[in-house]
Backbone as XML, in Angstrom:
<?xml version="1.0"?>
<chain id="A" units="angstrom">
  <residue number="1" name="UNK">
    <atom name="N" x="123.698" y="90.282" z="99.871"/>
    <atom name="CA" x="123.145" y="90.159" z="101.213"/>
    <atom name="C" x="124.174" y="90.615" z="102.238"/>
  </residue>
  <residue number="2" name="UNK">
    <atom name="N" x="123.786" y="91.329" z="103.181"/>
    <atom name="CA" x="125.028" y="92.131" z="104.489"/>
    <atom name="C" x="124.922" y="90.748" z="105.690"/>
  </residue>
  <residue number="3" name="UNK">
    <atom name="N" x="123.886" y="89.752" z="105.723"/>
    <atom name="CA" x="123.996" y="88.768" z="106.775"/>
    <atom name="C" x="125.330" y="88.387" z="107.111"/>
  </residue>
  <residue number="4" name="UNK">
    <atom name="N" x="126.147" y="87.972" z="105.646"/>
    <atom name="CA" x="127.416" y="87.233" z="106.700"/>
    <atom name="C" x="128.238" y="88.441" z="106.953"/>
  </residue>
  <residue number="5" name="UNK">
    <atom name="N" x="128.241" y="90.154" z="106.436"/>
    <atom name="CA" x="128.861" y="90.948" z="107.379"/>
    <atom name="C" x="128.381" y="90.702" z="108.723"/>
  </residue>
  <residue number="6" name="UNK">
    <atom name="N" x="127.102" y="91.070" z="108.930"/>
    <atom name="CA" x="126.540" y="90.859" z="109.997"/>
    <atom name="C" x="126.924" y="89.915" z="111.456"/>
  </residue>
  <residue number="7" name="UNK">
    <atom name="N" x="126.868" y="88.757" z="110.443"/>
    <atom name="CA" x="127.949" y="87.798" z="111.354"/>
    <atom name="C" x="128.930" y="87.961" z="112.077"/>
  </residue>
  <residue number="8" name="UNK">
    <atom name="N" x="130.027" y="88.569" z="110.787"/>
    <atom name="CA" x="130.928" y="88.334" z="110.907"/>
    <atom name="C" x="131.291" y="89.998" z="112.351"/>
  </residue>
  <residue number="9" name="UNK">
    <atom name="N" x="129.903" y="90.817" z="112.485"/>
    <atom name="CA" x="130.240" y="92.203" z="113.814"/>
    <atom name="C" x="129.713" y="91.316" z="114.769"/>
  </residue>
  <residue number="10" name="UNK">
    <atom name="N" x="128.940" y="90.272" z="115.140"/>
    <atom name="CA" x="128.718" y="89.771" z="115.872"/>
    <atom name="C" x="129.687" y="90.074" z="117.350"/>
  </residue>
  <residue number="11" name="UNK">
    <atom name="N" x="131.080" y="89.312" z="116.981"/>
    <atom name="CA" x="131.801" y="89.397" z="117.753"/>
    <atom name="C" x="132.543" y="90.721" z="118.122"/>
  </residue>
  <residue number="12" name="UNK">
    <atom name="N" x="131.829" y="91.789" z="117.768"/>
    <atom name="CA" x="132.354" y="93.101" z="118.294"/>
    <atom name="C" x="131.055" y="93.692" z="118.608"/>
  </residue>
  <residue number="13" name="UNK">
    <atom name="N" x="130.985" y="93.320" z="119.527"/>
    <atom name="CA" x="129.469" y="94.054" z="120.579"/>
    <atom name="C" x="129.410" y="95.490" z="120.478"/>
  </residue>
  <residue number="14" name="UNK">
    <atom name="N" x="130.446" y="96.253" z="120.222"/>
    <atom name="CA" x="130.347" y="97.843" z="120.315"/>
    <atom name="C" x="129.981" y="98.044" z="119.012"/>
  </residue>
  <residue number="15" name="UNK">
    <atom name="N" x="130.036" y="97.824" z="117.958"/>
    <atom name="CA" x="129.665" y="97.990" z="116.863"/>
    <atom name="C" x="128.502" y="97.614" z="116.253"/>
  </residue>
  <residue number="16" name="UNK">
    <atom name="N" x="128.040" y="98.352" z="115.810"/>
    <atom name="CA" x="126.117" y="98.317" z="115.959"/>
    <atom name="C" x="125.645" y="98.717" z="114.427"/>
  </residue>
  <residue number="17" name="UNK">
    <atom name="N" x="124.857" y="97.629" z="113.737"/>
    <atom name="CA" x="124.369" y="97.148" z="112.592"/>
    <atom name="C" x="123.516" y="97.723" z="112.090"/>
  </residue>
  <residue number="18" name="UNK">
    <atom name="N" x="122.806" y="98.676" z="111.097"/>
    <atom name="CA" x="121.451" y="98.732" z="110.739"/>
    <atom name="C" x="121.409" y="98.480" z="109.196"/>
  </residue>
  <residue number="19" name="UNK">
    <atom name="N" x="120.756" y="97.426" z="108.876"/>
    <atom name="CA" x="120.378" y="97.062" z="107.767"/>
    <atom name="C" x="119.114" y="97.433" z="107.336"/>
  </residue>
  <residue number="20" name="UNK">
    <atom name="N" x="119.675" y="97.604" z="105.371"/>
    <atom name="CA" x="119.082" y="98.284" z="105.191"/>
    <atom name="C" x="118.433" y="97.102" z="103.334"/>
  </residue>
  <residue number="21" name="UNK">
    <atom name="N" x="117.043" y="97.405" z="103.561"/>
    <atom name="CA" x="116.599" y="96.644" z="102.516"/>
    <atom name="C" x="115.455" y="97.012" z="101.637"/>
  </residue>
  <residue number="22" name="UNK">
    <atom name="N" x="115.207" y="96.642" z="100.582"/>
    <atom name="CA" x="114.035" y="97.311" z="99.520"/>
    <atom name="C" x="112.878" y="96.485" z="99.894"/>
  </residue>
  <residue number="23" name="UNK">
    <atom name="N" x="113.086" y="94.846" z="100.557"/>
    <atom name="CA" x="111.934" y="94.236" z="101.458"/>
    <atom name="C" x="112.050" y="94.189" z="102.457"/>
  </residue>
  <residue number="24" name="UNK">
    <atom name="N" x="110.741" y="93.741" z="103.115"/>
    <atom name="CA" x="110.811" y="93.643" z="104.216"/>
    <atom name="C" x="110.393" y="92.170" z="104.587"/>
  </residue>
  <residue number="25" name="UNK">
    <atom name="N" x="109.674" y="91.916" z="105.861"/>
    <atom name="CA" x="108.971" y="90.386" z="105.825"/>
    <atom name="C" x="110.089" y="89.430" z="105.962"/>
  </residue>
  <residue number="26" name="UNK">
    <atom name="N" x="110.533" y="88.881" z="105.543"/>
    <atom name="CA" x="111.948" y="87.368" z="105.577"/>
    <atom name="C" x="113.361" y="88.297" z="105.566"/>
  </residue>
  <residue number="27" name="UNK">
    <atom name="N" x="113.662" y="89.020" z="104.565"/>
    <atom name="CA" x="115.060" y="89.904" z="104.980"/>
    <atom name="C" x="115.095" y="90.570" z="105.976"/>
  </residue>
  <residue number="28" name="UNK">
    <atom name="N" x="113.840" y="91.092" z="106.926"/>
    <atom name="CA" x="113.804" y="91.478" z="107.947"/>
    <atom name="C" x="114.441" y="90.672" z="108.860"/>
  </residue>
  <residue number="29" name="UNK">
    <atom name="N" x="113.746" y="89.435" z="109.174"/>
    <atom name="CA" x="113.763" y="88.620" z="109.728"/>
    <atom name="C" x="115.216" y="87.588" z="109.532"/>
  </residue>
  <residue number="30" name="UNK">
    <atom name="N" x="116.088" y="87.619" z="108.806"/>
    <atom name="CA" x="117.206" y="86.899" z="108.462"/>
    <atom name="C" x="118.113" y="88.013" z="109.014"/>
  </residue>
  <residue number="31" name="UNK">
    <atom name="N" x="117.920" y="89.335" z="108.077"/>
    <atom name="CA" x="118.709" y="90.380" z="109.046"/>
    <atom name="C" x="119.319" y="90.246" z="110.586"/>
  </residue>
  <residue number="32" name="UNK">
    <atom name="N" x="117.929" y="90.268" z="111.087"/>
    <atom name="CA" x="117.638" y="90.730" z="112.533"/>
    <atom name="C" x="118.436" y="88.720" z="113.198"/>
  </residue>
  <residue number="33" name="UNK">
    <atom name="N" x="118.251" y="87.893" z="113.064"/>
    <atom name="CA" x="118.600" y="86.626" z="113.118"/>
    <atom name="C" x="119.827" y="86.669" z="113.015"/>
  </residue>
  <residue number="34" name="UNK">
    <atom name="N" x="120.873" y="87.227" z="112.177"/>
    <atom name="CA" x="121.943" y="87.152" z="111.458"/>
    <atom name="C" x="122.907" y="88.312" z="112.212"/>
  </residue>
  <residue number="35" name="UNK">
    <atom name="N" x="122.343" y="89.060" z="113.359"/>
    <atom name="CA" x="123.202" y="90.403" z="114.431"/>
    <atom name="C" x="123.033" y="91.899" z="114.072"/>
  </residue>
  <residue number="36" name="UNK">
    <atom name="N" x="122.200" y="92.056" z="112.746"/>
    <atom name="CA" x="121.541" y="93.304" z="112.568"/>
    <atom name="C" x="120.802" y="93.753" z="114.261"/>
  </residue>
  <residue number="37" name="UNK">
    <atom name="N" x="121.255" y="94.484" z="114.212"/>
    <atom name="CA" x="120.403" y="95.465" z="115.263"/>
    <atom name="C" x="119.063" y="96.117" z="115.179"/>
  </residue>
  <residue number="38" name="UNK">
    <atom name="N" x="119.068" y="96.691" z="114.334"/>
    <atom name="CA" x="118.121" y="97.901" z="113.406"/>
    <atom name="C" x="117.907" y="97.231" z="112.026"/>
  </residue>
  <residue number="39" name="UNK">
    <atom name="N" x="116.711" y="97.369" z="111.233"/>
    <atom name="CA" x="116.509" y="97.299" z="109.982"/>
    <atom name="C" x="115.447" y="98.117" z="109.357"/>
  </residue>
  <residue number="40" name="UNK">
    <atom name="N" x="115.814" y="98.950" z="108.269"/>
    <atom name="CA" x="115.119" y="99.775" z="107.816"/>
    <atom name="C" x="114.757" y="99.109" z="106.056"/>
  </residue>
  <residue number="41" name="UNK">
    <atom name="N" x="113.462" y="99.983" z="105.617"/>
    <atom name="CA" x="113.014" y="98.873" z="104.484"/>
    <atom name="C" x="113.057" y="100.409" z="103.361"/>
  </residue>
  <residue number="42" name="UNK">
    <atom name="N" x="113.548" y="100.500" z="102.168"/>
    <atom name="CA" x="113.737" y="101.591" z="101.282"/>
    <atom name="C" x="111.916" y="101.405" z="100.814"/>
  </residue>
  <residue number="43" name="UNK">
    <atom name="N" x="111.408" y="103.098" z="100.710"/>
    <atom name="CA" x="112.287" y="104.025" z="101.100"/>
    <atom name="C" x="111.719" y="104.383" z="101.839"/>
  </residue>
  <residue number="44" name="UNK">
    <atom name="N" x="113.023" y="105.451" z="102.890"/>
    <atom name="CA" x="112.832" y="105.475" z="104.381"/>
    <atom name="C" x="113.604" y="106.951" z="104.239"/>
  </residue>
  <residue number="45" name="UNK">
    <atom name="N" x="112.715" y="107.808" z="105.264"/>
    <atom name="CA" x="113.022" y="109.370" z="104.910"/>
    <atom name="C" x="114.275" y="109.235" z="106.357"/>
  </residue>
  <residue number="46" name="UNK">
    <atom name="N" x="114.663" y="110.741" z="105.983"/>
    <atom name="CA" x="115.908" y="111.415" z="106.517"/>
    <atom name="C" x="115.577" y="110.675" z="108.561"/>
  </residue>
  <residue number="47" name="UNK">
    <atom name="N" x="114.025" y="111.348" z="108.760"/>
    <atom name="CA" x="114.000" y="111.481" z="110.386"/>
    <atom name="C" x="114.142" y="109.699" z="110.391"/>
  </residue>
  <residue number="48" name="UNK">
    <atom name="N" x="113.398" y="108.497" z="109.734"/>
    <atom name="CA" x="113.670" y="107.191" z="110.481"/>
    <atom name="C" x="115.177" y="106.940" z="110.410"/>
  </residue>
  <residue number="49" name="UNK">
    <atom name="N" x="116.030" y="107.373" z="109.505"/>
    <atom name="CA" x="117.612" y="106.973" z="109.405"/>
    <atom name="C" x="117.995" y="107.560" z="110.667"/>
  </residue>
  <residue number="50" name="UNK">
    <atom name="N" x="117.857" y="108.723" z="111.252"/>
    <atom name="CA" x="118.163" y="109.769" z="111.937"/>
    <atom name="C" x="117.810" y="108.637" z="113.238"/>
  </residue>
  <residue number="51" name="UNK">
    <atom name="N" x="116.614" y="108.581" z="113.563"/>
    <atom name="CA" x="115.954" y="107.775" z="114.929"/>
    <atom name="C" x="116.653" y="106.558" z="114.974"/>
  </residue>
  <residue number="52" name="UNK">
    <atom name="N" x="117.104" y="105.665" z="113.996"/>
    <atom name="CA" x="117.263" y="104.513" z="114.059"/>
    <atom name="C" x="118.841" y="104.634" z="114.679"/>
  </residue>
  <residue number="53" name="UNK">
    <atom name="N" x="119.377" y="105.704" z="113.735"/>
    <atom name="CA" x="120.787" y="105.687" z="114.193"/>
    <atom name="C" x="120.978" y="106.339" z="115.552"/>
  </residue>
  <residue number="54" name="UNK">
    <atom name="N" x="120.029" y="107.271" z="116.451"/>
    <atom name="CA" x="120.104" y="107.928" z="117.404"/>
    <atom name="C" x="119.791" y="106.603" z="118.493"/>
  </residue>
  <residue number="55" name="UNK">
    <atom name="N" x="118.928" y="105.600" z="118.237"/>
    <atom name="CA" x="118.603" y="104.676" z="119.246"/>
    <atom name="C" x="119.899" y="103.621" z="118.937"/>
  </residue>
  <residue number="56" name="UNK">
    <atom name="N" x="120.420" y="103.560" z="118.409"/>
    <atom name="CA" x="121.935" y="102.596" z="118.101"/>
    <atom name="C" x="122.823" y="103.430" z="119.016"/>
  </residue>
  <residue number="57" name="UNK">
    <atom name="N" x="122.930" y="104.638" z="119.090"/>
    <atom name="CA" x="124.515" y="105.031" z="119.618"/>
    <atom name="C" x="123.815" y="105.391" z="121.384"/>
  </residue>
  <residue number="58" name="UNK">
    <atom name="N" x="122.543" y="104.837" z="121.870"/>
    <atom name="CA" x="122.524" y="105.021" z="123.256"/>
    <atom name="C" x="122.666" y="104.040" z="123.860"/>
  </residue>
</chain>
């Protein structure tokens, strides 16, 4: 599980999370709870990695 990384960027606000998982539904949701920013669910083509990471670095 990346949650307690997650945690543990919390305290570095410039640094921006996208988790990444084979479910969705509750790991979404623990993710996103836990300082994930972004969460993507496998599998996930080239353009959503691309969008997800383009809306993280604005």
């Amino acid at each position: 599980s990346g949650a307690p990384v997650a945690r543990k960027l919390i305290c570095h606000p410039e640094t921006r999370v996208i988790m990444i998982s084979g479910t969705d539904g509750a790991a979404k949701d623990v993710a996103l709870e836990n300082g994930a920013d972004a969460f993507l669910v496998k599998p996930f083509t080239k353009v959503h990695l691309y969008e997800s990471v383009k809306n993280q670095l604005q």
